[in-house]
N, C-alpha and C positions, 0 to 999 in steps of 0.2 A: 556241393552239387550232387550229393548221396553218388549212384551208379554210374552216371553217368560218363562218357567214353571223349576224351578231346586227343585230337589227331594233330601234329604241328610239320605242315606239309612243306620241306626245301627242296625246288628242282634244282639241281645243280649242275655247271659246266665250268669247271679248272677255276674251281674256289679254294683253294690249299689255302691261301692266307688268311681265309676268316673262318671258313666254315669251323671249325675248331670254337671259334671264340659265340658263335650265332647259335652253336648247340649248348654251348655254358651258358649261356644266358637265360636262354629258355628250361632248360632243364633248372637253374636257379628262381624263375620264375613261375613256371607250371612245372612241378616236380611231378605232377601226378599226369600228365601227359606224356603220350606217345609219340615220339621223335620221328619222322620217317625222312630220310635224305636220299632220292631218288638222282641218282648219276647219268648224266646224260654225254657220255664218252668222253671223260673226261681226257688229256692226256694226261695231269698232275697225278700227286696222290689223296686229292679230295676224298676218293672211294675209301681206302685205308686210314685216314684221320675221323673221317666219320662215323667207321665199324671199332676204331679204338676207343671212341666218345660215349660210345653206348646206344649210339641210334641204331635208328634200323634201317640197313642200307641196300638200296638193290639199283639194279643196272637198266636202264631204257636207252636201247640200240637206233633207236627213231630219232632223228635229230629233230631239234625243236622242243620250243617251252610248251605250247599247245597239244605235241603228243605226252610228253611224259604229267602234264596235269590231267588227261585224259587217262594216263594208264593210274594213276593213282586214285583218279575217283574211282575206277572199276575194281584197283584190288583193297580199298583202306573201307574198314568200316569205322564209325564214331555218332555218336551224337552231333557235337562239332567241331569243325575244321577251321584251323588258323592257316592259313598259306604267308608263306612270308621266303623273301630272296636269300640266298646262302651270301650274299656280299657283305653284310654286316652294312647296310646303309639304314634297315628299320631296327629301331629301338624295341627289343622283348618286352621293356618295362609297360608299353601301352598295351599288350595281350589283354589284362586282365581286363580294362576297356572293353576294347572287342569281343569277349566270352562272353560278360555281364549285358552286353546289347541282345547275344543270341540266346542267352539262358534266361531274360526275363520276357523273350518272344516280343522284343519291339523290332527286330529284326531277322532276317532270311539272310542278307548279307550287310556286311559291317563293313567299310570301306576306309582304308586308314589315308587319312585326308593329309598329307604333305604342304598342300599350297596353299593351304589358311593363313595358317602362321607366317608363312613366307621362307621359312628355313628350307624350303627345297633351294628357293631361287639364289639365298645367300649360299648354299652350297654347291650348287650342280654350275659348273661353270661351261660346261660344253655347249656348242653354239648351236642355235636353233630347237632346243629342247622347249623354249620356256614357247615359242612361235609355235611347235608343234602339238604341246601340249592343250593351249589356250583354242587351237584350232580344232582338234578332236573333239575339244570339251562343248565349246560353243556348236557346231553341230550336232553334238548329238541333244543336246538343250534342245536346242530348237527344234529338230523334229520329232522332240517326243514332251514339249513342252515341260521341261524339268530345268533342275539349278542342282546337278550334280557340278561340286567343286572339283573333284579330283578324277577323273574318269579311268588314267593307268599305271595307277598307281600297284604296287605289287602285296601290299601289304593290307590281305583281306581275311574274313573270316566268313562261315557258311553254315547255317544249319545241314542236317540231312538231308531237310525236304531239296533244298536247292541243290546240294552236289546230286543226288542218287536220278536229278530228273533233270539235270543239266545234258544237253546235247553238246560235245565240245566239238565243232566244225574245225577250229583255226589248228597250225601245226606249230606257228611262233609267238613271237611277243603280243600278236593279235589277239591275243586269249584274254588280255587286261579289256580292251574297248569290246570284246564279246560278251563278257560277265555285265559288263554294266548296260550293255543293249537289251539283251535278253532277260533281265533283273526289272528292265523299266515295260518292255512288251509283253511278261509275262505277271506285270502286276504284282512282283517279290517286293515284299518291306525293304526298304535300305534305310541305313544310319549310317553319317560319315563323323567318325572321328578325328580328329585335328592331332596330328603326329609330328612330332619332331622328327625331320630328316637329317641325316650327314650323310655326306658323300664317301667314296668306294676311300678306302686307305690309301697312304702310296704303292703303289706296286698291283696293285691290283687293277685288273683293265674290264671296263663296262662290253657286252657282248652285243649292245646295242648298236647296229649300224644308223646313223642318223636317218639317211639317206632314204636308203632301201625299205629299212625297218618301218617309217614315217611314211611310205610311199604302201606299200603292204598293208600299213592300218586304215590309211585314207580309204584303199581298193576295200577294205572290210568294210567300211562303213556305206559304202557304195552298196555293193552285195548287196550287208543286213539291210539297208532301205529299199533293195528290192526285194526282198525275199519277205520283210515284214512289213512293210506297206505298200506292196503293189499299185494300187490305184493310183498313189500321191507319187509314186516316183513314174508309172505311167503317165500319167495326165500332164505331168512337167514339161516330157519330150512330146506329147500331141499337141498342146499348145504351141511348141518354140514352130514344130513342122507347122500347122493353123495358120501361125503369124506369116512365115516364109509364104502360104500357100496364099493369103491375103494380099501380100506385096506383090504376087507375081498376077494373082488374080483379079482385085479392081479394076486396072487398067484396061482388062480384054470385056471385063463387064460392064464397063463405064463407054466402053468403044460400041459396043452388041446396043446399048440405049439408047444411045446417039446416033446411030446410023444403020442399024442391024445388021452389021455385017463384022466378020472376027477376020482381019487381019494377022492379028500376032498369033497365029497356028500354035509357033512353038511355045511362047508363054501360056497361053491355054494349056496344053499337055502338063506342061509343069508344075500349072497351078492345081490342076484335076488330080494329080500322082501324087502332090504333096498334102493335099485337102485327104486323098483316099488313103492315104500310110498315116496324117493323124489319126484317120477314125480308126485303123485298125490296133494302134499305138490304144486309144481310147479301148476297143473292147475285150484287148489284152487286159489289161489292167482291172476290167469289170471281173472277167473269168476268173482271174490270180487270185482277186482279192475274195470273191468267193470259195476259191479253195482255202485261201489260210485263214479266213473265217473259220471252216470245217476244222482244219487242224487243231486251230486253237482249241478248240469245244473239244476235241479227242485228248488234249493235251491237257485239258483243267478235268475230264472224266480217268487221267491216270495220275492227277494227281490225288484226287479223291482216294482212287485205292493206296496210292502210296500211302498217303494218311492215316489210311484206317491199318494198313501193314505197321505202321508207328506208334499208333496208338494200343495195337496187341503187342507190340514188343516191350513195351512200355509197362503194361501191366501182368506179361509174366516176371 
């Protein structure tokens, strides 16, 4: 890969029992990559097993997976970037996989696909994962018309173009269903590789809250569809209000035909106020979706320069 730079990014929170073995692996597999294991207050001594292993270790005070991936795209330069979890749950041996997608440019982001194979399902026994997973995934298919398998999964890899022009909004696990939102809204190449998963060792505990965590990504994906398709998540609510305002409304207009006189006062009101909050519901959504029209267009005119900043690094 002559000069070029590969980054191998672990956020970490009180991994004592693997990170050790996640950094020999890949140091056995990409020797010529740069290890970085970013500490995320840890209480163990994950920080001091990591500075003994030879990575490169620094401290994010920010709680949350979403700020300290955030703080590493801003300090890590590379060509490209493998992210992958300090639990020792992704296999290193598939890296060379995911480099080979970004280095022959079929890919922007490389997504290491777990639920192909089915070895997530035979390994992760925790409840409501496989329900939570299938439901993230399935939504976001469908409103962006796509067949991503694996949507948060943790085991990715990035060109430059995509880390240096990624906006990271989320502060936690929500960073998995961000990547792959903004991957498919912003038109980035994906390839999913099919990964063998094993689940966390003994003694090691997942940081995932089913619950909360699952509820938080849902609220993301909420958001991203307002915030990237306006119109369509507009026009959902002016409709359901339309409907409502139709049921309360016929009757007083079928009453006005037939006799010309509006008894039901109050249903008229209701129907007039729920007819008048769809349209406004309605030209909400015209205005929004015109602005992130403009965004967008500002957003593929920086990536142009980014490009071209790529292409002179490249040939000094």
């Amino acid at each position: 890969m002559n000069n070029e730079k590969i980054a191998i990014l672990i956020p970490c929170y009180n991994e004592s029992l693997t990170i050790k073995k996640v950094i020999n692996d890949f140091q056995r597999e990409l020797p010529e990559a740069d290890i970085y294991v970013y500490d995320n207050n840890s209480t163990d001594n994950t920080y001091d097993i990591a500075l003994n292993e030879g990575a490169i270790v620094k401290k994010e005070p920010r709680q949350g997976k979403g700020n300290v991936i955030r703080q590493m795209f801003f300090d890590i330069e590379a060509d490209y970037y493998l992210m992958v979890d300090g639990d020792d749950t992704y296999p290193a041996e598939n890296s060379h996989e995911l480099i080979a997608a970004l280095w022959e440019g079929s890919a922007d982001m490389v997504i290491g696909d777990r639920l192909s194979n089915g070895t997530y399902f035979n390994e992760n026994k925790r409840a409501f994962h496989d329900f939570g997973n299938n439901l993230v995934k399935n939504s976001i298919n469908r409103l962006y018309q796509a067949d991503i398998k694996d949507v948060m999964t943790g085991y990715r890899g990035f060109n430059r173009m995509f880390v240096k022009s990624f906006p990271v909004m989320s502060s936690g696990f929500q960073i998995e269903t961000e990547f792959t939102i903004h991957a498919l809204d912003k038109r980035f190449k994906l390839v999913e590789i099919p990964i063998d998963y094993r689940d966390r060792p003994e003694g090691s505990e997942s940081k995932l809250d089913t619950y909360s965590d699952g509820l938080k990504v849902l609220l993301t994906i909420l958001k991203m569809f307002k915030d990237y398709k306006p119109l369509l998540f507009f026009s959902v609510f002016s409709l359901i209000f339309c409907v409502f305002g139709l049921v309360f409304g016929v009757p007083v207009i079928n009453e006005f035909i037939h006799t010309g006189f509006i008894t039901k006062v109050p249903s008229s009101i209701l129907a007039t106020g729920l007819m008048v909050f769809a349209l406004l519901l309605l030209i909400t959504g015209l205005i929004l979706d015109t602005v992130v029209t403009n965004a967008k267009k500002e957003y593929e005119l920086h990536l142009y320069r980014l490009y071209e900043e790529t292409i002179q690094k490249e040939k000094i």
